[in-house]
C-alpha positions as CSV (number, residue, x, y, z in Angstrom):
1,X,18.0,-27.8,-31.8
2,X,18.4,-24.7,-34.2
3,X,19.2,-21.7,-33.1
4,X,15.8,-20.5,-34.3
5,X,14.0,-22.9,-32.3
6,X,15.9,-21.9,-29.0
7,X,15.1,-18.7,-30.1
8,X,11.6,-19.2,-30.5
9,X,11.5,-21.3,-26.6
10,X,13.1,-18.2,-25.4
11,X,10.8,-16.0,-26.4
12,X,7.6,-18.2,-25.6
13,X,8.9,-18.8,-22.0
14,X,9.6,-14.9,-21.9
15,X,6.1,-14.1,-22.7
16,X,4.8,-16.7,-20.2
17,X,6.5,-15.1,-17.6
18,X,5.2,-11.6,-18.4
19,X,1.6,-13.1,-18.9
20,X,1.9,-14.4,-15.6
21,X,3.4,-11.5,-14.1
22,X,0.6,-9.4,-15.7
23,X,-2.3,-11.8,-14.7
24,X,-0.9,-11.9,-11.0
25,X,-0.6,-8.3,-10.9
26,X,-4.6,-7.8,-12.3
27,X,-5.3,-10.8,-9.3
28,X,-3.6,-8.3,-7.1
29,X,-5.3,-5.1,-8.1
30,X,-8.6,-7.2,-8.3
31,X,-8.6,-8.4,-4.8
32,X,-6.7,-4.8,-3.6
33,X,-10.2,-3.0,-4.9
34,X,-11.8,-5.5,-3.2
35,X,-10.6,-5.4,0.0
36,X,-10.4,-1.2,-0.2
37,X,-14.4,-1.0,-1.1
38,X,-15.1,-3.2,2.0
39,X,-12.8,-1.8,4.2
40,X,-10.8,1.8,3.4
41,X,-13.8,3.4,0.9
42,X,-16.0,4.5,4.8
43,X,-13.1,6.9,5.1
44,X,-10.9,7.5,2.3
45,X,-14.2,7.2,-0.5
46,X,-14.6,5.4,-3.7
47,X,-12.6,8.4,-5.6
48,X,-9.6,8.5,-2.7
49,X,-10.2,12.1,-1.9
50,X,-11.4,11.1,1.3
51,X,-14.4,13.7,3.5
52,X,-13.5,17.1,4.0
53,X,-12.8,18.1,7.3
54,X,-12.7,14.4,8.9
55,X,-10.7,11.8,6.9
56,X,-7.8,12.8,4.4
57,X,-7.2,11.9,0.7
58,X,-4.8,9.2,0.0
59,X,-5.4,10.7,-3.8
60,X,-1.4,12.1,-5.0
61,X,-0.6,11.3,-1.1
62,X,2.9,11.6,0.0
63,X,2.2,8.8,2.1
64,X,1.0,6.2,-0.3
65,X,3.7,7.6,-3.3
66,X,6.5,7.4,-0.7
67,X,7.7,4.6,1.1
68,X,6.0,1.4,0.9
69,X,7.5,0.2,4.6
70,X,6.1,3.2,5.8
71,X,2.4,3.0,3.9
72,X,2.2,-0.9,5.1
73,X,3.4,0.6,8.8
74,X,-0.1,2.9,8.7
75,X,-2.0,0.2,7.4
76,X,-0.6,-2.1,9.9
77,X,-0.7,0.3,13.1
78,X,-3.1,3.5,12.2
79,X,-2.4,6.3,12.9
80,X,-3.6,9.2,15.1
81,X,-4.2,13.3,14.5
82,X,-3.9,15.6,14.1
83,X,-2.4,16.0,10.9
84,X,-2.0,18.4,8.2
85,X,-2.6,17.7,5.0
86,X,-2.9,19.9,2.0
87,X,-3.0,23.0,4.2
88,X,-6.4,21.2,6.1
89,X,-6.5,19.6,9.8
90,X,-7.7,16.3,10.3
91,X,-7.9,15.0,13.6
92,X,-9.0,11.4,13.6
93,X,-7.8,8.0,14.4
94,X,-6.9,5.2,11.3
95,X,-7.7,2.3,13.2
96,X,-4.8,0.0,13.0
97,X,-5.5,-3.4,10.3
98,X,-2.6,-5.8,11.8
99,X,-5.3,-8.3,13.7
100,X,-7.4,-8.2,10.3
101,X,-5.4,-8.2,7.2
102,X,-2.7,-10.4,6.4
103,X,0.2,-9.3,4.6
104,X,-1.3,-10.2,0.9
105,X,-4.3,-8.6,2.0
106,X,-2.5,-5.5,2.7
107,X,0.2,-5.6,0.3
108,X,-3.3,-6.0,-2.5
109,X,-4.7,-2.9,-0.8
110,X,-1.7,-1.0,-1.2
111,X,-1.1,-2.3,-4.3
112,X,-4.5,-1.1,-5.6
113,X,-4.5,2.7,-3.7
114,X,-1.0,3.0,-5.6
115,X,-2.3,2.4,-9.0
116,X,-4.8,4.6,-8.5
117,X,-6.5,7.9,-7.7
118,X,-3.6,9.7,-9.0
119,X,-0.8,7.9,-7.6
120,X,2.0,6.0,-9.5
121,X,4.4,4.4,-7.1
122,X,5.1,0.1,-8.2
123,X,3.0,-2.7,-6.6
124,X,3.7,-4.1,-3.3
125,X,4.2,-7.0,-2.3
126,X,3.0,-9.1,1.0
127,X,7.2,-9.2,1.8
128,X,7.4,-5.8,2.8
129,X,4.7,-5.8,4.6
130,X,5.8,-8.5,6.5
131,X,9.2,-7.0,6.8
132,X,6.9,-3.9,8.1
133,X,5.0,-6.3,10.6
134,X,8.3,-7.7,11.9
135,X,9.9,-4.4,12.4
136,X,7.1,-2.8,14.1
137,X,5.8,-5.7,16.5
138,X,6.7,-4.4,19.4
139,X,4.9,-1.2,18.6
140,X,1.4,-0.7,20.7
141,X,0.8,3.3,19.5
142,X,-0.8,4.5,16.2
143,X,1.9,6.4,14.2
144,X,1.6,10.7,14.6
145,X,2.5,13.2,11.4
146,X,5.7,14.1,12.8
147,X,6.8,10.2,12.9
148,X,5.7,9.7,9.2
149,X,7.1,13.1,8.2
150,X,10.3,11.8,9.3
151,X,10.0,8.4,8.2
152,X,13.5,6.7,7.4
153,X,12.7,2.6,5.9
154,X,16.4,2.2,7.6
155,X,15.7,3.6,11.2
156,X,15.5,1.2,14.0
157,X,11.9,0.0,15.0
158,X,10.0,1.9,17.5
């Protein structure tokens, strides 16, 4: 073979693997807006800002822009108030998704909330929030604000 056509196989198996990464990542979003509509958009609402007063944005949120062990870790065990966020009180409970989702499930839903509403962080994928459900199995509480606040992806399970 020529150097131009290992050149050319190179850059035609390159491609492929971008196409694919780039048509796996739409599946993902696809299926994460999916999932979100039927399940998260009661709450947090088709725009991610959430209802005044009762449920809290996940739009720019700390907590979806921050650590994805510790967004797959609220997903996976809720969480309870009160909390404080952007200078407002909520005091509900997130009702804890580990008996409902499975990890692609949730890694889609994340995946999805992180592309949008104002957030940026990468996609997930349904290994972390394994590593997540793993870590935290033992775990039978909802997670407060000040656990969260102090959230370290290295600290010991609790």
């Amino acid at each position: 073979m020529t150097k131009k056509t290992l050149a050319f196989l190179a850059a035609s198996v390159a491609f492929t693997a971008v196409s694919t990464a780039q048509d796996a990542a739409a599946d993902q979003l696809a299926e994460g807006k999916k999932h979100y509509m039927l399940i998260c958009v009661a709450c947090h609402q088709p725009t991610g800002l959430g209802l005044p007063a009762v449920f809290p944005p996940i739009a720019k949120s700390p907590y979806v822009n921050g650590s994805a062990e510790r967004f797959a870790s609220i997903i996976l065990k809720g969480n309870a108030g009160p909390f404080t966020i952007e200078g407002k009180p909520y005091n509900q409970i997130m009702p804890p998704q580990e008996a409902t989702l499975t990890d692609d499930k949730i890694a889609a839903i994340m995946t999805y909330v992180r592309a949008n509403f104002g957030n940026t962080p990468a996609p997930v994928t349904a290994e972390v929030v394994a590593s997540a459900r793993k870590k935290h199995a033992e775990r039978k509480t909802p997670w407060t604000q000040a656990e969260l606040d102090a959230w370290k992806d290295d600290a010991p399970a609790k």
